[in-house]
N, C-alpha and C positions, 0 to 999 in steps of 0.2 A: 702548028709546030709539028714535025717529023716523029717519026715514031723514033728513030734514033739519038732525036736530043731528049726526049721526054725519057729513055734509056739512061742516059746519060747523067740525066739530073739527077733521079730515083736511085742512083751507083754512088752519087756524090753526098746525098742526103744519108745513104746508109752510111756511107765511111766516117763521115761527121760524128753520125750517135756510134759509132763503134770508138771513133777516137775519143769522145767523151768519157764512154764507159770505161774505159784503159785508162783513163787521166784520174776518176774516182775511183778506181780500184786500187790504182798506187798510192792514192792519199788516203784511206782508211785504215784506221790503225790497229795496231796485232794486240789478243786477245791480254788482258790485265793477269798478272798471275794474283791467283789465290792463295793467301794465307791465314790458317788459323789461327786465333789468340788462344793464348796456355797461360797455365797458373804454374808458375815453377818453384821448385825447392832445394837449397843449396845444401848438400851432402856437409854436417861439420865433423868433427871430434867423435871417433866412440865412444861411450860411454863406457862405465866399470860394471854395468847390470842394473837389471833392475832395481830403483830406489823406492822403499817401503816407507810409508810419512803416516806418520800417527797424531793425533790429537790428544792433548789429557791438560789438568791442571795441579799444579805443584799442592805437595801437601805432605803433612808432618810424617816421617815410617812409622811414628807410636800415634797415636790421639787413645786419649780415654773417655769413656762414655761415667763419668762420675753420678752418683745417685746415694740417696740416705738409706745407713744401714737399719732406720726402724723406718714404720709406716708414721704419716701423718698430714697435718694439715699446713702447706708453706706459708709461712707469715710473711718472708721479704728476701726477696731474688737478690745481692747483693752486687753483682758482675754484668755487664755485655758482654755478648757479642763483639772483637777485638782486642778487649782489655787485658793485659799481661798479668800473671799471677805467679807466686810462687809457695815454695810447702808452708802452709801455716795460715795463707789465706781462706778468709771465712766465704764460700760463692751463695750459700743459703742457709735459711734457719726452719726450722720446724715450730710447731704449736708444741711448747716442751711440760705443758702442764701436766700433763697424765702421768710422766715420768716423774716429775718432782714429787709428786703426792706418793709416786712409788717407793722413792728412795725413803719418802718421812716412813713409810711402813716399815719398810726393810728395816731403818734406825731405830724404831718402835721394837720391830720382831728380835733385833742384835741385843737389846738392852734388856727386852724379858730373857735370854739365853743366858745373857751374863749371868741371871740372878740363879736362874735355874743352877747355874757349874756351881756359882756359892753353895747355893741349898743342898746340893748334891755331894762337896766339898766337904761341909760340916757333918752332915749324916755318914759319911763315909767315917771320917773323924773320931767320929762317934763308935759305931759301928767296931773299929782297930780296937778303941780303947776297950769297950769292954769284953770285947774278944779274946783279948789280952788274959783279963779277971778271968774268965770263963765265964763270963755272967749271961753273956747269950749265946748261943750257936751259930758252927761256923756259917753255915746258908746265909745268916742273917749279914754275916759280912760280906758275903760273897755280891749278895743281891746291893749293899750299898756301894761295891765297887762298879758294880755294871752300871748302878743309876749314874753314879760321877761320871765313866764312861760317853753314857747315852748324852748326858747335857753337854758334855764339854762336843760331841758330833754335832747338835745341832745347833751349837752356837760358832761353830766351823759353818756350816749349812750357813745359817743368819746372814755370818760376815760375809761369805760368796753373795749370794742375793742382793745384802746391800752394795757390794761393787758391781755387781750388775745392775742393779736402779742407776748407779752414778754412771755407767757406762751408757745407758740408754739417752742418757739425759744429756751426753759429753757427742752421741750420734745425732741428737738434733740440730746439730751444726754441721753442715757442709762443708768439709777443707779441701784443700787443694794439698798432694802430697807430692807436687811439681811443678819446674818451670817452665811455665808455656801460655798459650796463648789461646785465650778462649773461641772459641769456633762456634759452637750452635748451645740451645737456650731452648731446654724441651717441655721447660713446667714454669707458672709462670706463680706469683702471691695471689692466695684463696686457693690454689688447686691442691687435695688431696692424691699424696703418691703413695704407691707399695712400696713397701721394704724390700732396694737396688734398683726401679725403676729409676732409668738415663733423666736427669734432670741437667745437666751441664756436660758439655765435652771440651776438654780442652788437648790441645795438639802440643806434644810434648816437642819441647825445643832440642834440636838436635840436628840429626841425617832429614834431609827432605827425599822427596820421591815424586815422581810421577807415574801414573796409574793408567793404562791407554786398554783401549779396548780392540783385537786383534781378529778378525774373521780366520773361520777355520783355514780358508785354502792360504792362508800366508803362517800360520801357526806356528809351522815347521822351522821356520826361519829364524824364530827367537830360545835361544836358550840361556841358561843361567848361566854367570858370566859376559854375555855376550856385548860386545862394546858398541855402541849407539853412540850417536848425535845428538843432542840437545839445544832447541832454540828457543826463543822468547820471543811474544807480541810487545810487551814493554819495552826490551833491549833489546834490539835489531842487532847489532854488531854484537849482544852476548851470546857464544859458543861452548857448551859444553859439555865433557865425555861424561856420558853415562855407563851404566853397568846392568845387565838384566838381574835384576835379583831373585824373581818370584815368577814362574809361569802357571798359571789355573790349570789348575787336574782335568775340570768340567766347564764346559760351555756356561752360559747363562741359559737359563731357561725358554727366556723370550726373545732377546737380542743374538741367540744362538753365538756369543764371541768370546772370546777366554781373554781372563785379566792379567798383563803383562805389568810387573810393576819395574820399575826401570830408577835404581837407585842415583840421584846427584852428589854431586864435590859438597862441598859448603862455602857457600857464597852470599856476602853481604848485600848482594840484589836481590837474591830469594827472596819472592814473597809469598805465603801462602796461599793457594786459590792465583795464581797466575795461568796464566793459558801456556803452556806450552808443546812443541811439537820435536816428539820422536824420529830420526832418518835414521833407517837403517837400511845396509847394503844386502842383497841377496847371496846367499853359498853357493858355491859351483857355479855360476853365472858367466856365458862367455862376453867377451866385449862384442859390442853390434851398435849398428847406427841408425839412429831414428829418423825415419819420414812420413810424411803425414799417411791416414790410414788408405786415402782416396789414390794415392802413389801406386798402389800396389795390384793388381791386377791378372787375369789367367791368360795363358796363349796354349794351347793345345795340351792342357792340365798339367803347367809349370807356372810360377810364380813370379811375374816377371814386372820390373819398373821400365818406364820409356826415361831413356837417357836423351838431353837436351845436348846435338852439337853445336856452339854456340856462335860458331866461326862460320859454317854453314847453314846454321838456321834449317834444320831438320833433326827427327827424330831418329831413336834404333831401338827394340825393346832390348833388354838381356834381363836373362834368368838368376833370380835371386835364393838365397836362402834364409829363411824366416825364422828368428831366431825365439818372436813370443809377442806380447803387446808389451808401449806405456801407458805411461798417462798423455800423451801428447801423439801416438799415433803408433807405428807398427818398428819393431827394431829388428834390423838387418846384419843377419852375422856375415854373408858372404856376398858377392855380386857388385859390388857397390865401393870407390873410394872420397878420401873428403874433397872437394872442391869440386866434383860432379854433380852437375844440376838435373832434376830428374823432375816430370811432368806431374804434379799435385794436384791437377784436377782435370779431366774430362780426359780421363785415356781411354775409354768406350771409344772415342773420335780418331786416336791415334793410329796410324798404318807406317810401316817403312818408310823413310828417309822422306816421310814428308815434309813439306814446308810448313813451321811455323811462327808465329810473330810473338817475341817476348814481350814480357811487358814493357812498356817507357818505348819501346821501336814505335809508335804509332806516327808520331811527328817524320821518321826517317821514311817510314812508310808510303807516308803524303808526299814527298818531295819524290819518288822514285814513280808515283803513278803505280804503286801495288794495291790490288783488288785484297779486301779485307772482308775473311767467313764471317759472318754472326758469330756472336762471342757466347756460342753454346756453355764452355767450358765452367764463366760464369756459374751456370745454374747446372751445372752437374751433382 
């Protein structure tokens, strides 16, 4: 073969793999675009301020801690815990014997008195008449007037003492000098009490209350007067307006919280010892809107949320203004309105008008041949 064909051939073999190469470079296909997954959050409704929720349970505004007015030994508890009482009921008795032997003395000591006034009476008597005659001297009268005197004192003495024996002995009984409803049960039959140790309390029927316990930095926000929320674990659907009645001068000691007592209506649901929960709205508080806390983020030392275009499927940051925390994430007085979606998790990842993939887009995703980032945002 010629060196000219063997040229020849070698020109034809190259333009082969060069038209091959052109024919796979037009069939290989352009690069997938990338998109991020985002956790998003729908801008709603302002709020009216921070909302303050307290816990306590309903409870009498009177209870009395009842207890006998002498010392002794209780024979028989007569009440529970629940049971209704009213003035005249007996809740305990004492060991009344001490007393009773007291009163027989005091009747003993009244009756020697009486006798004394008589004896003291006649001599007196006696005494006028012959004072009268001249027969004795005046002293002698004078002295029978002062003995009448002294007996009829100490048969006044007597009778006090005997009403006191009966008093004593009228104290070993426990009453109730109200209508209400027994609560706690501090001494039980056989135990020895002091004269006014708490042996019964009963919660006097009437105004209820709830009693919540307030940490100092929210303290401020409760004052006397001040109209509250009222709701119940029992009654779901029961609402009702409270009043502050009482705010603590002093912290507690150890729980460092001051006792807000928060007066109720009167209500045939009420029950004593119910759970319920105080709402009260914050002073001065401007409206702002909540997003979760992760939304929130710095750009060149401002405050800013990445806003979701939804229509374009990209980001923007803008600058917000932070109006404080809730309980559910960060509240936004400026920056921000309702039905704007803003990026709720992984804005560390977010840059300008980047593309990214909402949630539920995954299916549209696949059908378009869209390259899908790792789902960083996830574990943010």
């Amino acid at each position: 073969m010629s060196s000219f064909s063997k040229f020849s051939t070698g020109l034809a073999f190259v333009s082969a793999l060069a038209l091959l190469a052109g024919c796979s470079e037009e069939k290989k296909p352009e690069p997938a675009e990338v998109l991020r997954p985002i956790k998003v959050a729908e801008i709603g409704a302002a709020d009216e301020g921070r909302t303050l929720v307290y816990s306590g349970s309903v409870r009498a505004r009177q209870q009395m801690d009842l207890g006998f007015r002498v010392a002794g030994k209780i024979t028989e508890r007569l009440v529970d815990v629940g049971e209704r009482v009213t003035p005249g009921t007996v809740l305990a008795r004492l060991d009344a014997v001490d007393y009773q032997l007291a009163v027989r003395r005091a009747e003993a000591d009244l009756a020697s008195a009486e006798k004394q006034v008589e004896i003291a009476a006649l001599a007196r008597r006696r005494a006028e008449t012959l004072a009268e005659k001249n027969i004795t001297p005046q002293s002698q009268l004078e002295q029978s007037v002062l003995a009448s005197d002294q007996a009829i004192s100490a048969r006044q003495s007597a009778l006090s003492a005997l009403d006191q024996a009966r008093n004593q002995v009228a104290y070993a009984e426990l009453k109730s000098d109200v209508n209400g409803i027994v609560t706690a049960v501090s001494a039980e039959a056989g135990q020895v009490v002091a004269s006014g140790a708490p042996v019964i309390s009963v919660a006097v029927d009437g105004e209820k209350e709830i009693e919540i316990a307030v940490p100092e930095n929210d303290i401020a926000q409760f004052r006397t007067g001040k109209s509250v929320s009222a709701t119940f674990w029992s009654y779901r659907d029961l609402t009702l307006e409270g009043k502050v009645r009482e705010v603590s001068g002093s912290a507690n000691t150890q729980s460092r919280t001051f006792a807000v007592r928060v007066s109720l209506p009167d209500d045939d649901q009420l029950r004593l010892g119910m759970t319920g929960m105080i709402t009260a709205r914050t002073e001065g508080a401007v409206a702002a809107y909540s997003v979760p806390l992760a939304a929130v983020t710095e750009k060149e030392g401002k405050k800013i949320v990445w806003i979701v275009d939804k229509a374009k499927g990209t980001v923007h940051s803008r600058p917000v203004t932070v109006a404080g925390f809730a309980d559910d994430g960060v509240r936004i007085a400026d920056g921000v309105k309702p039905g704007e979606t803003v990026v709720a998790a992984g804005t560390q990842f977010m840059a300008e008008d980047m593309k990214v993939r909402l949630p539920g887009a995954a299916t549209a995703d696949a059908e378009h041949n869209v390259k899908v980032a790792p789902d960083s945002a996830d574990h943010s």
